[in-house]
N, C-alpha and C positions, 0 to 999 in steps of 0.2 A: 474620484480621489486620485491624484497625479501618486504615479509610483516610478523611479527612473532605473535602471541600469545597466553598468555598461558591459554590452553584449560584441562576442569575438564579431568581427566582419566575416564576411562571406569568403571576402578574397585573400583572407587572412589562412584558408587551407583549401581555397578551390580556385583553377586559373579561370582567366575570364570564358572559356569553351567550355568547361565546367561549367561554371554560372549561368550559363547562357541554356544547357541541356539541364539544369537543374530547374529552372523557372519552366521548362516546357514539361518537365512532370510535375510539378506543384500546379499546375493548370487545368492538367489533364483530373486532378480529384478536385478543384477549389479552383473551376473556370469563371471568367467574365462571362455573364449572359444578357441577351440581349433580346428585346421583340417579345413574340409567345413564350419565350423560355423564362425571362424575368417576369414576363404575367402570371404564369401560371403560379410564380413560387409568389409575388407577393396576392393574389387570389386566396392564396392557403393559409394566410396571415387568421389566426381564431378571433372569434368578435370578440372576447375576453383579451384582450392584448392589451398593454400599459400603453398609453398615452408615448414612450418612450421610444415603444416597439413600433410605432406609427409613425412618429419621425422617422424612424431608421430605417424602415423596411425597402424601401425602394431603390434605397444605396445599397444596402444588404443584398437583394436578392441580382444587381447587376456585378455588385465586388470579386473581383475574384485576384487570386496569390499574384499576378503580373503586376494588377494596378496599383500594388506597394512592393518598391524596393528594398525597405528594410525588413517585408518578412523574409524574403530570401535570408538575409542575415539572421537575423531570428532562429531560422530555420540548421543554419549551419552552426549557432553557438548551440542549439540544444543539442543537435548532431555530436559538438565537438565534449559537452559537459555528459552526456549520455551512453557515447558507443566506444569500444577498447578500439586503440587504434590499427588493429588484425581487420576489426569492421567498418571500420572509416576509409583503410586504405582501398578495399573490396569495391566501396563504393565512388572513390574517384575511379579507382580502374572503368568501371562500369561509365558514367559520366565521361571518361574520353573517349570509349568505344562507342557512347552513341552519339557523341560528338562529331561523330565520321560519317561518310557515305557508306565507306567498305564497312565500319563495324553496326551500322546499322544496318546493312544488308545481311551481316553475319549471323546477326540475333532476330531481324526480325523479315526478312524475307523483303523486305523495300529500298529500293534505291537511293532514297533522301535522306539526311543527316535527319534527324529524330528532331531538334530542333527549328526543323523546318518544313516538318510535314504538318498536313492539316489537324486542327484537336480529334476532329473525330477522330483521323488513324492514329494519331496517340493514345487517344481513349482505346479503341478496337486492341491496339496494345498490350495496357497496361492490364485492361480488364481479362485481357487472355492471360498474361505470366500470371494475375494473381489463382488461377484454376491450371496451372503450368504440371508435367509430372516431373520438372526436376526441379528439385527444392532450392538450389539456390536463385533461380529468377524465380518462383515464387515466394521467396524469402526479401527478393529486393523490391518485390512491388505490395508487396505486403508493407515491408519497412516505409518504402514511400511515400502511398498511403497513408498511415496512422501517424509520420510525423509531419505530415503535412496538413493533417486534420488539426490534430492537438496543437501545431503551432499556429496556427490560425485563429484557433476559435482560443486560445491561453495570449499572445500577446498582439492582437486587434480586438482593440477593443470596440469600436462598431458592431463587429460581427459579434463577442459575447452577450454586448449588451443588448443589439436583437432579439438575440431569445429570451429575453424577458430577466437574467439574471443581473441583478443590481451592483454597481458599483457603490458597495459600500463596506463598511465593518457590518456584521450580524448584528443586528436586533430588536431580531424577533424574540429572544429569550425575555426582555425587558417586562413585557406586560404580564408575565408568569413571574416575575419576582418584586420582591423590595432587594432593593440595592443596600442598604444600610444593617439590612440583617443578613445580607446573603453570604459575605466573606465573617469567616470566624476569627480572621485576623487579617491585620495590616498587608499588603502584598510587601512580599519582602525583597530588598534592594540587595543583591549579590556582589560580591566585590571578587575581582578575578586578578588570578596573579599572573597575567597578562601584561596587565601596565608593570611590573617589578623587571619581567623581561625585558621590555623597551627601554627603561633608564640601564641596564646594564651596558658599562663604553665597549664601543665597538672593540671587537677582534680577542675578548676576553671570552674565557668558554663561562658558559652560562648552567649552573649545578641548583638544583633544588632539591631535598632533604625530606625524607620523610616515611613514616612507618609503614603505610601501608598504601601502594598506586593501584587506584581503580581506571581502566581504560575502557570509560564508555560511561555513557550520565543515565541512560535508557534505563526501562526494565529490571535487568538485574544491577548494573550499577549502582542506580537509585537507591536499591533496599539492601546491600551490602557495604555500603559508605553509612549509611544512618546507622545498622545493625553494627557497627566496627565503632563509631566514632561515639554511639552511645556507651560502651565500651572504655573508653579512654586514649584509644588509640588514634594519631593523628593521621589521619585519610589525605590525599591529593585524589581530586578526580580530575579528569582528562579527557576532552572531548573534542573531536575533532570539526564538529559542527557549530556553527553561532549562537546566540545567545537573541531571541527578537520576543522583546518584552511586552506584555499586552497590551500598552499603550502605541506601539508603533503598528499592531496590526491591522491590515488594512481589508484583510477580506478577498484578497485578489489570489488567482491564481498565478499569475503570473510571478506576486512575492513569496506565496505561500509554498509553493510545490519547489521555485529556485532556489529560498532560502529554509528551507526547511526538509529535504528530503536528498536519497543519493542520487548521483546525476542528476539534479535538478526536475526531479518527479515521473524521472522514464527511466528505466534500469533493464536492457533487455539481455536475457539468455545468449549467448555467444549465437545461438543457431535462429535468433531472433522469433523464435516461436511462442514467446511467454516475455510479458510485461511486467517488472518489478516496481512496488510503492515501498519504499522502507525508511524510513525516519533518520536524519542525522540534525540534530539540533538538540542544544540542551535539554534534557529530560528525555530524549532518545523519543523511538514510539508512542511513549506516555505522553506527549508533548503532542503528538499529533494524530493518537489512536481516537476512534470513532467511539469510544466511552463503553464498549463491551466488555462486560467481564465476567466470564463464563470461567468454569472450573472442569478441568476434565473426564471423559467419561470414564465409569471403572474398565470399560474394555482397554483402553488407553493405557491405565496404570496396571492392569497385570501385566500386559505387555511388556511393559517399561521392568515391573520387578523380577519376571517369570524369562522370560527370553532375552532378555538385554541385561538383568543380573545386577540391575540397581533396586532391592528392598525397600530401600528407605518410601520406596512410591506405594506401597501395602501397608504404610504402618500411621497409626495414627497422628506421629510426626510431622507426615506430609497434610492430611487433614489441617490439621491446627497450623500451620504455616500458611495454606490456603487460610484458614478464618482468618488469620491476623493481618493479612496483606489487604483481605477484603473491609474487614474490619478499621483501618487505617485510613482507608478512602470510601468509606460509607458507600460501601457499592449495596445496591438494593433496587429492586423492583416496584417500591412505594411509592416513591414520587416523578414517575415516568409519566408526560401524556405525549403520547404518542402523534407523530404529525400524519398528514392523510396518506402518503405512502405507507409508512408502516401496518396505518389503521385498512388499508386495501388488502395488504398482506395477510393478515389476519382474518381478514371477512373472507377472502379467497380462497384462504387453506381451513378456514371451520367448515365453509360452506361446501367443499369436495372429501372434508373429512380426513384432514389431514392434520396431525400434531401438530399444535403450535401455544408457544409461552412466550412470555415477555422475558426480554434479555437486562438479565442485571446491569445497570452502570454504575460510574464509578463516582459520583458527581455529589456524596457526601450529604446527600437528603435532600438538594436542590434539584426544582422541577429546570432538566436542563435540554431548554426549548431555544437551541443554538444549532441554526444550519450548515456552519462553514466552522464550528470546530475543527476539521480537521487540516483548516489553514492557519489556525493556531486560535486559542481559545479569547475571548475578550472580557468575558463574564465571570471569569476565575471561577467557573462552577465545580470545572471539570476537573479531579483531584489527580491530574498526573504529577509527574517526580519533582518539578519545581513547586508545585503548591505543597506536595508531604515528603517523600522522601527526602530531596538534596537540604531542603529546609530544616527538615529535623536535625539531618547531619550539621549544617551552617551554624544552628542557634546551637550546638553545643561548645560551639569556638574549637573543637579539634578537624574542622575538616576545612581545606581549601580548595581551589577549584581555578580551572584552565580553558578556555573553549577554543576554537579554531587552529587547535593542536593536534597534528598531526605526529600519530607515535608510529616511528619506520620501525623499530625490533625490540623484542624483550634483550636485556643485557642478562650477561650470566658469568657468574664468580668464573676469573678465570681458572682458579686451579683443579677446578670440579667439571666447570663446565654444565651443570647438572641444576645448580643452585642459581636460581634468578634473584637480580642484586637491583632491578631498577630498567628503566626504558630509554632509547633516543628518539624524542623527537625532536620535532621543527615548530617554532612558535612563531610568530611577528617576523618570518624572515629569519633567525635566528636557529640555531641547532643550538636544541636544551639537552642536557642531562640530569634525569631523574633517576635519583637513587632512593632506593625502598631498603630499609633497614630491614625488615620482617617479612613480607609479602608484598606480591603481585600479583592485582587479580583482574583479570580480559573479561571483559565485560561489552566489546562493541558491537554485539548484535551477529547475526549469521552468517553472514555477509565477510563482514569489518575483524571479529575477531580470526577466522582461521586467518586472515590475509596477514594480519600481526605476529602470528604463530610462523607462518612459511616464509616473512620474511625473516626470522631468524633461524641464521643455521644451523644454531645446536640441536636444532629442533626436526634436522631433518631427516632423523631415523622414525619418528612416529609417522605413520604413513598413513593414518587417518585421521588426520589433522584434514579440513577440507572435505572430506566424503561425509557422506549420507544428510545432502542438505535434501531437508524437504518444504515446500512452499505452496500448499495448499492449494493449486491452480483453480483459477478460479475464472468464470464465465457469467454473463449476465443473457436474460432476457427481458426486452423493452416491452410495456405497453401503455398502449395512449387511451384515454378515457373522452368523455364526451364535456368534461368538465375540470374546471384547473388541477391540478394538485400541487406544483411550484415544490418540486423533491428538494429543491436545496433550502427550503426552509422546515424549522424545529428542531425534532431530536433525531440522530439520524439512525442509527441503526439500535432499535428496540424491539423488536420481533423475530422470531424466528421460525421457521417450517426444519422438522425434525424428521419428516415424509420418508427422508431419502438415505439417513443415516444411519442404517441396517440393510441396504441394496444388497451389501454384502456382508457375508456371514461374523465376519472378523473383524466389522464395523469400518471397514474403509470406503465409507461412503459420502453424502455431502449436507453441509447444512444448506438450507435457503433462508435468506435474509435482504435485507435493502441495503443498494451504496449509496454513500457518500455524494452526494450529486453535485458536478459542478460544469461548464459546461466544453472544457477541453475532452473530459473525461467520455462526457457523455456524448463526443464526438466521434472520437477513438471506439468506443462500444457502439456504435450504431449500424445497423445495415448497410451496407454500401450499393446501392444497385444501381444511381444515376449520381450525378450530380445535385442535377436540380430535386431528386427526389431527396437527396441527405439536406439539402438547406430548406426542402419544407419540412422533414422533420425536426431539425432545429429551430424550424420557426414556433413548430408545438410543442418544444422541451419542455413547457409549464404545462402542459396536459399531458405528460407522459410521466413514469418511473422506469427504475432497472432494478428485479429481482438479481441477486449475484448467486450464484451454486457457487460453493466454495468446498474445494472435495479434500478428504482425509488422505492423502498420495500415501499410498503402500511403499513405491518405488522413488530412491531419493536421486540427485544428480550430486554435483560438487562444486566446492568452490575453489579458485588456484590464483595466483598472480600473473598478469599479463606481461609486458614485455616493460611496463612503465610503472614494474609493480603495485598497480590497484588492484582492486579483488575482481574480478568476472567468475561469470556464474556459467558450468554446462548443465544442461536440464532439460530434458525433453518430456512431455506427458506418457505415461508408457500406456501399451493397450491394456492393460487390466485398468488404471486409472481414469482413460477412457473412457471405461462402459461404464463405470461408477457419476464421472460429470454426466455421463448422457441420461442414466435415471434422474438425477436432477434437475437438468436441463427441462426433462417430459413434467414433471412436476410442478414446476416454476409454470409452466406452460398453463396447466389444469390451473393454477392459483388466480392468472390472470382475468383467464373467459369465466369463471367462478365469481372473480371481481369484478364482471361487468365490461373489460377491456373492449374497443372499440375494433383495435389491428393489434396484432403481439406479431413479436420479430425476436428470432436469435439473431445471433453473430456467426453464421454458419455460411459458409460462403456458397451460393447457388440456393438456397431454398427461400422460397420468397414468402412475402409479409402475409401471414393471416388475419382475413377482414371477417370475424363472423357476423357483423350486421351485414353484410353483401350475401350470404348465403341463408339468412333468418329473415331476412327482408322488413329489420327493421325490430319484428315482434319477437320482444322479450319471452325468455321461458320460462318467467311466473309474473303476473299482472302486480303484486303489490308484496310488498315485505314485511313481518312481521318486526321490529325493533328488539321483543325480549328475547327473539331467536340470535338475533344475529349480535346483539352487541357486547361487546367483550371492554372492561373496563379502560378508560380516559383514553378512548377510541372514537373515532370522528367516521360516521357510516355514509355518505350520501345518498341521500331517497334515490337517484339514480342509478346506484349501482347497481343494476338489475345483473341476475346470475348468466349466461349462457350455458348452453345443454352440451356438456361433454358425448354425450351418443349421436351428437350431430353428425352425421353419414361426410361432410365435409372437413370438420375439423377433424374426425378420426385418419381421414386420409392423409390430412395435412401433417398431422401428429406423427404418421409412419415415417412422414418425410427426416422430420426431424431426427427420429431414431436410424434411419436408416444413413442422414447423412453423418451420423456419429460427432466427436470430438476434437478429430485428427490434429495435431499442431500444423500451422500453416493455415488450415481450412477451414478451423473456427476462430475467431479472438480469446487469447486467455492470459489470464494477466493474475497477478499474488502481492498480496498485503504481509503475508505472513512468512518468516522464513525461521529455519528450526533445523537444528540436528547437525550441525557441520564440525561442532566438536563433541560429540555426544558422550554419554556418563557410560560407560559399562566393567563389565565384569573381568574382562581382559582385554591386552591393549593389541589382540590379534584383529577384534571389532570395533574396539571406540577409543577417542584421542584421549581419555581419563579415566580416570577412576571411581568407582562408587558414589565417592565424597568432591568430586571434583576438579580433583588434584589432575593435572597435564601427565599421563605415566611419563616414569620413571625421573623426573624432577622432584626441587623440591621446592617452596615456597614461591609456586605457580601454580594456580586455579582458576579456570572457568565456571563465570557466574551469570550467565545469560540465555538466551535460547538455543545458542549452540549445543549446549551442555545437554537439551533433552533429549531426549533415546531416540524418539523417531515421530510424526509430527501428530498434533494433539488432536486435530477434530475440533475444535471452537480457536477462537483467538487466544493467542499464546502468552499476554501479556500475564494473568493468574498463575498460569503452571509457572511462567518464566520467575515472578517475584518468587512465589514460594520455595522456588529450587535456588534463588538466589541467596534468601535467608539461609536455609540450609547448609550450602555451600560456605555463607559468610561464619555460620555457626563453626562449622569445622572448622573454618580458619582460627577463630577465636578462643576454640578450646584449642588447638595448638599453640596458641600462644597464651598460655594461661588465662583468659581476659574472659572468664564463661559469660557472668553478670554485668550487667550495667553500672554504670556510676552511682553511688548511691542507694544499692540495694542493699538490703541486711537479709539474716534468714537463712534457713537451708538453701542448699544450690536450687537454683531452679529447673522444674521439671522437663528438660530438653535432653534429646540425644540425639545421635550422629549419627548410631545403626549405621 
């Protein structure tokens, strides 16, 4: 399915000696092979292979980054849509010093410009800075690496569709449903006050009106637009992200992660040690979250009311805000079937004896057996903010709506200073002003809203506006089975292992669950140890999964504005967080050989692939499987999954490995879905950017209503806390402005408070 866009050139931020030492490290991970070395990888080709993967294998396993010009380009627009330009200049610098005789002698002890030494001494290289002990060459060959993976295997499409993943829209959902009873109403057609901007004549200033501006369609936006507008009051939301409706999705990574995510589906840490996914597209997160919705644990919310000095997380208030959010989007564990990754998951962690439950989604009572949801959903199963919140808001006629607006600062009354009056942004080319008669409330995620906040300067005496972002770091372990599994089809993340989420006393510890499979991703997370050894394992992407450890982070980083002010993010894993991914890590491990895995691999750089049929010599550690032991409801078990023996004398040694080579940034892959806490709620504004209730201190009619806002990060996906704190938040605003009830209610007040 043809998908086009138009991507920066190469030479558009790199000179041609640049270009020329950029193509010699994009070779050195994704070389042309030739002879033994292309046999071997297409030999590896599984006799399960599509028909597809059989045409393409033998182009595939000789392809490599040289013999196309335009991924270089590729390479450089995601560079340019992805890194602050502190990290982009870093890395021309770098590209003309090895563009040299002198500066390749400087860095790497050889006399030849780097672009014209042999691959193997490139390789010899690169493979050394990546185990380097000063972090910034191993931070560049790290960076080089993983975005030379992901651009490869995200915009060549040969190489994706090699591994067996299909160029199409998802659907596999289809034969789990009727279409005709599946939506409970019509998809609804949005009208954006976008087109009002472009008919206004040039050079006139451009003013929009209205009671209450929400900045951000996400999570909390979502549910504080519909909470306000059912109300009476007339809402504008504001988004700085697209609008790509379910008919034009197409399934591809390529559109999906460009058009749908920040930086174009890479977001990395200034110190490049941590990989960020965060949603900017209408309906924010919701739009492109993996359908989990999980409510947080009580250790979480003492926290939150006891040490952080917001109550309201103790009181039944928050309970019932959780029901009603989940309630809204029929999130439920009844009509899940699990696809075989999940179901691996699940037999792996009974079978070692490990906690494990089915993860609520959000998806309204539909069985939702959609793989590439989180490229944007096609099935309308999955009940994010376009399907229920922006919608509820829309059909009331008081809310309207903006997308691909970017808002530079909150405005604020000048004679207070104090009081926010409305927002400047940029729309179609155009500098808009929005004026909010009553309220403004930041809603753009963890990310997005402090960077809103910092760039206005009345704002610049709260000094923790931007601190204590936390992001769940998160790591995967691979393994490959004797038999398909095709991870990027069904439902994607419905299981979970609870194993590891008491490691520590104080619950900062990690869930285990399955990603989202796609095959840039699953590129980026893969072992690195050859060349030829990563493109056979992409050849068996459809016989493998990836468990993700996603850890509770104690320790938060920040977020600030760059020099071109976007938001970047500093954040490094700290060692107490550390030890917590690494019991996860050991765990994910046991789930695997429990499930039968053929090789399990972290992302730990030096410790290599564990094969337990190479050390069991084939014989399984129990001859046959009982069914009523092992199977756990609308779970898919295969008779082959036989267990391997954790007391194995080999994998126990292997297993040290793993714990002993730790977590470190730089050293493992870690990479976050989640981000939380960058304006968080507390009790004084010596610790958090607000107040109790939400309120930005010492302002007035300015509130944070998204995950920034929560205390410190939750332990499960943040999208539940986030609605329900959003309500909240949106409640206070609405009893501040007289508006308790709904349109059309009668009756005593209803039973809600603000606490």
């Amino acid at each position: 399915m043809p998908y086009s866009k138009q991507l920066i050139k190469a030479s558009d931020i790199f000179s041609d000696s640049q270009k020329a030492t950029l193509s010699a490290v994009t070779d050195v991970f994704v070389p042309h092979l030739e002879g033994e070395d292309a046999a071997r990888v297409i030999a590896s080709l599984p006799t399960t292979a599509s028909d597809r993967q059989r045409e393409l294998v033998a182009a595939f396993a000789k392809d490599g980054f040289i013999d196309h010009p335009y991924l270089v380009d590729a390479w450089a627009h995601q560079a340019r849509a992805s890194l602050s330009i502190t990290t982009l200049n870093q890395i021309s610098l770098l590209l003309t010093v090895l563009s040299t005789r002198a500066g390749t002698f400087a860095l790497t002890g050889r006399l030849t410009a780097f672009p014209n030494l042999p691959r193997k001494d490139r390789e010899a290289i690169m493979y050394g800075w990546l185990s380097s002990p000063i972090t910034l060459i191993q931070k560049a060959a790290a960076g080089f690496k993983g975005l030379s993976l992901i651009t490869y295997y995200r915009f060549h499409q040969p190489a994706w569709e090699a591994t067996g993943y299909a160029d199409s829209q998802a659907d596999d959902w289809q034969p789990h449903s009727e279409q005709s009873k599946d939506l409970d109403r019509p998809r609804y057609e949005y009208e954006f006050e976008n087109d009002k901007v472009v008919t206004q004549p040039a050079g006139t200033d451009v003013v929009i009106d209205t009671d209450v501006l929400i900045i951000g369609s996400g999570s909390g936006g979502g549910v504080a637009a519909q909470y306000l507008a059912q109300r009476g009051l007339r809402v504008l939301v504001v988004d700085k992200g697209g609008y790509l409706r379910q008919k034009d999705v197409l399934g591809r990574e390529d559109q999906g992660y460009g058009e749908m995510y920040e930086g174009e589906g890479l977001l990395p840490t200034e110190d490049g040690s941590l990989n960020v996914l965060a949603g900017s597209t209408f309906g924010g997160g919701t739009t492109v979250n993996w359908s989990a919705s999980l409510k947080p644990r009580h250790y979480a919310r003492e926290l939150w009311a006891k040490k952080h000095g917001v109550p309201y997380y103790r009181t039944p208030y928050f309970g019932e805000d959780l029901n009603a959010v989940c309630k809204r989007m029929g999130c439920s564990t009844h009509a899940i079937k699990h696809n075989l990754a999940n179901s691996l998951l699940a037999l792996g962690a009974q079978r070692s004896g490990q906690p494990v439950e089915a993860v609520p989604q959000n998806s309204g009572g539909h069985v939702h057996y959609c793989g590439k949801c989180q490229l944007g959903c096609v099935s309308g199963h999955k009940q994010g903010g376009v399907v229920t919140w922006l919608r509820d808001a829309a059909e009331t006629g008081n809310a309207a709506f903006m997308i691909n607006t970017e808002v530079e600062r909150i405005l604020f009354d000048p004679k207070d200073k104090r009081t926010a009056i409305g927002a400047l942004a940029t729309c179609e080319g155009r500098k808009v002003t929005i004026k909010a008669n009553k309220h403004v409330i930041v809603s753009g995620g963890s990310i997005s809203t402090p960077a809103v906040l910092l760039r206005s300067p009345e704002l610049k005496y709260n000094k923790q506006i931007g601190r204590n972002l936390h992001l769940h770091p998160t790591t995967v372990v691979t393994g490959w089975y004797d038999f398909p599994i095709k991870p990027w089809e069904g439902s994607l993340l419905t299981m979970v292992s609870n194993a590891a989420e008491l490691v520590d006393a104080e619950g900062w510890g990690c869930k285990i669950e399955v990603i989202a499979s796609s095959p840039s991703i699953q590129a980026a997370f893969s072992t690195f140890q050859s060349p030829e050894a990563h493109k056979t394992a992409m050849l068996n992407y459809a016989h493998s999964f990836n468990l993700i450890i996603i850890t509770r982070d104690r320790d938060p980083g920040n977020v600030f504005v760059d020099s071109e002010g976007k938001a970047r993010m500093n954040y490094t894993i700290s060692k107490h967080d550390q030890a917590s991914m690494i019991q996860g890590i050991l765990r994910a491990c046991d789930i695997h050989m429990m499930a039968g895995a053929k090789s399990i691999a972290t992302v730990q750089h030096g410790v290599p692939i564990f094969e337990p049929g190479v050390y069991q010599h084939g014989k399984p550690a129990v001859e046959s499987i009982l069914p009523e032991t092992t199977t756990i409801p609308s779970t898919a078990t295969p008779t082959s999954a036989l267990p391997r023996n954790l007391s194995d004398e080999h994998y126990v040694a292997w297993r040290q490995k793993v714990e002993k080579a730790g977590a470190r940034p730089h050293w493992t892959t870690i990479g976050s879905a989640h981000q939380m806490g960058s304006c968080a709620m507390g009790g004084t504004p010596a610790t958090s950017a607000c107040d109790p209730e939400g309120r930005v201190w010492g302002t007035k009619n300015l509130s944070v209503a998204d995950s920034a806002a929560l205390p410190s990060a939750t332990g499960v996906n943040p999208m539940i806390s986030t609605m329900a704190t959003a309500r909240y938040v949106a409640r206070n605003v609405a009893k501040d402005l007289g508006v308790e009830r709904p349109l059309g209610t009668v009756g005593p007040a209803l039973k809600e408070s603000r606490l």
